[in-house]
N, C-alpha and C positions, 0 to 999 in steps of 0.2 A: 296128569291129563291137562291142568291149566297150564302148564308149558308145553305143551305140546300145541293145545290152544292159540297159545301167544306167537309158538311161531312161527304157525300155519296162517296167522293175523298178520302178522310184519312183513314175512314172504308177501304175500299176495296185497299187501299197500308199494311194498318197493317194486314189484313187477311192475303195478300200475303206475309209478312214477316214470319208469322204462316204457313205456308202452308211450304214454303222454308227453315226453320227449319227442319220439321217432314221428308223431302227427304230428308235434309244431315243425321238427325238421323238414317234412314233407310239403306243410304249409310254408312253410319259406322257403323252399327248394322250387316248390309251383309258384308261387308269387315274385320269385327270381326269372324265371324260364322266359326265354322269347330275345329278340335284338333289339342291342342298345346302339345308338350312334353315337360317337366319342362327342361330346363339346367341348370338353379342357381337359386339360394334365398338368395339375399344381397351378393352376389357376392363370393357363395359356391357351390361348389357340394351338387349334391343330391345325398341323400343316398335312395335306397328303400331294397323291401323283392326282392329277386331272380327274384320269379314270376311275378312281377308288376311295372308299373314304375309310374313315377309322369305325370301327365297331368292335362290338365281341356279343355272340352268339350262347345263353344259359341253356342246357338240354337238360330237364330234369330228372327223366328218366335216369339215364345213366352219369349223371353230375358232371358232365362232359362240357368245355366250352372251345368255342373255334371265335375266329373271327380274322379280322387283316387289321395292322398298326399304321396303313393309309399307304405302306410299304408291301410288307411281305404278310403272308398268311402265317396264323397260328393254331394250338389247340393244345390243350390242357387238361384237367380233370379240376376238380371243388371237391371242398367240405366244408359243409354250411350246421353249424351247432348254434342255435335262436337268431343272433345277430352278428357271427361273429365267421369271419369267412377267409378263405385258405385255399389257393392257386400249389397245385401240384402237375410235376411232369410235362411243364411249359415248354414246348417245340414249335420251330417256326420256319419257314421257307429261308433263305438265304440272298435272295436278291438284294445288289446295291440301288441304292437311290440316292440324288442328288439331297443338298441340304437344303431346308431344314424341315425335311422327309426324315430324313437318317435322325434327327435329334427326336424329335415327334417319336418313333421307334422305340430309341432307346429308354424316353420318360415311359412311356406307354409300359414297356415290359417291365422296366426299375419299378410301376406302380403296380402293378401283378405281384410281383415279388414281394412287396411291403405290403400288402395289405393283408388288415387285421378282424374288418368290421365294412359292412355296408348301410344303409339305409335307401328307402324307394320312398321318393313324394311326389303325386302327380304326376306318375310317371316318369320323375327322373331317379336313376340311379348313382348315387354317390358309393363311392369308395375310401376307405377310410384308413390312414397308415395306425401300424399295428404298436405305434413306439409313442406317438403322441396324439393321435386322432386329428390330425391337420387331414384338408380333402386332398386326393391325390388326385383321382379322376371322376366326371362327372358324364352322364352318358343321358340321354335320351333316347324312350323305349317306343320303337318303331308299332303303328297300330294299325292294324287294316282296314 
């Protein structure tokens, strides 16, 4: 009976570690959510076209992000575990743009790809590569 006890006690502490996971996930999935407008990539200006600037779009519900590289349109999916964040299924319009549009692009998406880790301060969102924690991109979060 006291093993039985015990491991009707341990089940029911590890669920609750399970459990208390998925609400910080959730907490930083919502403290993620909303648009950001690009400021750098590895520590550059952005270049875009006239009409359009760089951003990316967090939807928390469905961990879903869209946005434009200042170029072409994108969208993806996330997985976000405490602080530690992961671009999946990255698809993107095709249009050419003149340089240095096209390079602005290519760092933009190369930083999706490497990244490892985020951080938000005061509204800004950094991005952080997954191999050394150098910043990749840095964004600020648009506020109504």
């Amino acid at each position: 009976m006291k093993k039985l006890i015990l491991l009707f006690t341990i089940s029911i502490a590890l669920m609750s570690c399970d459990e208390t996971k998925k609400v910080i996930d959730v907490a930083g999935s919502v403290q993620l959510s909303g648009t950001y407008n690009v400021t750098s990539i590895e520590g550059k200006n952005v270049a875009t076209l006239a009409d359009k600037k760089a951003f990316i779009t967090f939807a928390a519900l469905d961990k879903t992000i869209r946005g434009n590289t200042g170029c072409n349109d994108f969208f993806g999916s996330y997985t976000l575990d405490l602080y530690a964040l992961s671009f999946s299924g990255v698809g993107s319009t095709k249009m050419y743009c003149e340089e240095p549009v096209m390079t602005t692009e290519r760092n933009f998406m190369q930083a999706l790809n490497n990244t490892g880790s985020y951080g938000i301060q005061e509204n800004v969102l950094t991005l952080y590569s997954k191999t050394d924690r150098s910043v990749l991109l840095t964004a600020k979060k648009e506020t109504n």
